[in-house]
C-alpha positions as CSV (number, residue, x, y, z in Angstrom):
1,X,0.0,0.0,0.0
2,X,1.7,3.5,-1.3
3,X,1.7,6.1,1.5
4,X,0.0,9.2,-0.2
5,X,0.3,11.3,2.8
6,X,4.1,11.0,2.9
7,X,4.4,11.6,-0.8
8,X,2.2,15.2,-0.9
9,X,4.1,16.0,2.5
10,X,7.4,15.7,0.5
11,X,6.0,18.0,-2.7
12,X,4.8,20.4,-0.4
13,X,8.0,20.7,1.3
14,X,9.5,21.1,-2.4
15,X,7.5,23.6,-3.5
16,X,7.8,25.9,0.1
17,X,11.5,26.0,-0.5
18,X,11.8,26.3,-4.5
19,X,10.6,30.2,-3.6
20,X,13.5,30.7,-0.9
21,X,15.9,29.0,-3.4
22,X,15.1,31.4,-5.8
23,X,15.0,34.2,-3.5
24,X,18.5,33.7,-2.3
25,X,19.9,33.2,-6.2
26,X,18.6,36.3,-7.0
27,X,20.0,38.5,-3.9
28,X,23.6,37.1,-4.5
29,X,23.1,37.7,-8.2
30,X,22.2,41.3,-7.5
31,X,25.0,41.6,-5.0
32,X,27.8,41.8,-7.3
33,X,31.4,41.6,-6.6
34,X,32.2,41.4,-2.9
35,X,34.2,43.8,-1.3
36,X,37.8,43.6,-1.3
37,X,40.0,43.5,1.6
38,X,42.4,46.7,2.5
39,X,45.4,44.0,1.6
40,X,43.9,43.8,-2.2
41,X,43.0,47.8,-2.2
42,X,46.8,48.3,-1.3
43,X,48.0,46.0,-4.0
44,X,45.6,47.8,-6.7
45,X,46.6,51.0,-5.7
46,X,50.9,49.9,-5.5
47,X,50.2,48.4,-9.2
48,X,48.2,51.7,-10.5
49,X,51.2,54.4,-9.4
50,X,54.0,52.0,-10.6
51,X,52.2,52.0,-14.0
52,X,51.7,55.4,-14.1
53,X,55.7,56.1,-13.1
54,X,55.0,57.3,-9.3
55,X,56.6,54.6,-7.5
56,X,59.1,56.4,-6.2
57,X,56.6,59.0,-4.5
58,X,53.8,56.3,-3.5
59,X,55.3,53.7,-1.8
60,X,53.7,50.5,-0.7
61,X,53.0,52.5,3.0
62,X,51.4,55.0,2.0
63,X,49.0,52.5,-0.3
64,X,48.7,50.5,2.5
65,X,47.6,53.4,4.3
66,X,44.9,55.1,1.9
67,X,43.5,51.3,1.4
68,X,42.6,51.1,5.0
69,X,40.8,54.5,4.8
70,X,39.0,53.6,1.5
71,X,37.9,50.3,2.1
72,X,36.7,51.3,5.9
73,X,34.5,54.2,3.5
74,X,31.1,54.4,2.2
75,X,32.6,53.3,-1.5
76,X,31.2,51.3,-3.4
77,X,32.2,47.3,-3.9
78,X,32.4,48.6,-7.5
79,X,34.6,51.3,-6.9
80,X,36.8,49.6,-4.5
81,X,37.5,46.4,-7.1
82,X,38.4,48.8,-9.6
83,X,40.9,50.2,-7.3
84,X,42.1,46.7,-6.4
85,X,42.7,46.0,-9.8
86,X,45.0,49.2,-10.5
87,X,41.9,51.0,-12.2
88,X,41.9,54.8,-12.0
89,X,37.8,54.1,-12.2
90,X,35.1,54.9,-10.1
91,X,31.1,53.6,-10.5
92,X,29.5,56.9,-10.8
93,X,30.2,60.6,-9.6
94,X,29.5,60.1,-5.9
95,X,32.2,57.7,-5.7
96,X,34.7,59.8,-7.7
97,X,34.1,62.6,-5.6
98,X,33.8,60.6,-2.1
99,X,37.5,59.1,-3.5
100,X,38.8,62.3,-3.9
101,X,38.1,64.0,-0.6
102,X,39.3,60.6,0.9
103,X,43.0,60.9,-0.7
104,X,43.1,64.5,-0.2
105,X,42.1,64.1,4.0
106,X,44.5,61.4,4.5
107,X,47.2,63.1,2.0
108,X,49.4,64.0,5.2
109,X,49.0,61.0,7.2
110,X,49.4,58.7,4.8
111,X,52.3,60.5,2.6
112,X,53.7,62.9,4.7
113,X,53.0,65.6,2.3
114,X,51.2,69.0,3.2
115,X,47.7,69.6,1.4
């Protein structure tokens, strides 16, 4: 004799969680790139001034030290990957100008150098 009970009990349970499945796909999906750590920042930032000839001036200090204050910002996970990757790029305006003011506030600490 089939157990019917146990069978619908096992389609229902199925079909409660296919929604939360689908729910949590679509979150991580819209998510995007997760945010990188003040170590990858750092390295990003060390590759873009070495590319661009300013090794000498921006040592891997003073990256070290801007990373901690960008990634502990309000930027973007966008933003911040681009950085990590050596990208001069920000996401949108906000971010450019939040980057900005964030290099130009820590410009002493972090380099030594007078604003």
């Amino acid at each position: 004799m089939m157990n019917f009970d146990r069978k619908m009990r096992t389609r229902s349970r199925l079909l409660l969680a296919l929604p939360a499945a689908a729910l949590a796909l679509s979150l991580a999906a819209c998510g995007g790139a997760s945010r990188p750590s003040q170590e990858q920042v750092s390295t990003g930032l060390t590759k873009y001034f070495e590319s661009a000839g300013q090794a000498d001036i921006f040592n891997e200090e003073a990256a070290d030290c801007f990373a901690g204050y960008l990634v502990d910002s309000d930027l973007s996970n966008e933003t911040l990957n681009y950085l990590a990757n050596g990208e001069d790029k920000q996401a949108d305006q906000e971010d450019k100008d939040l980057t900005t003011k964030i290099l130009t506030d820590n410009m002493q600490e972090c380099m030594g150098v007078s604003e």
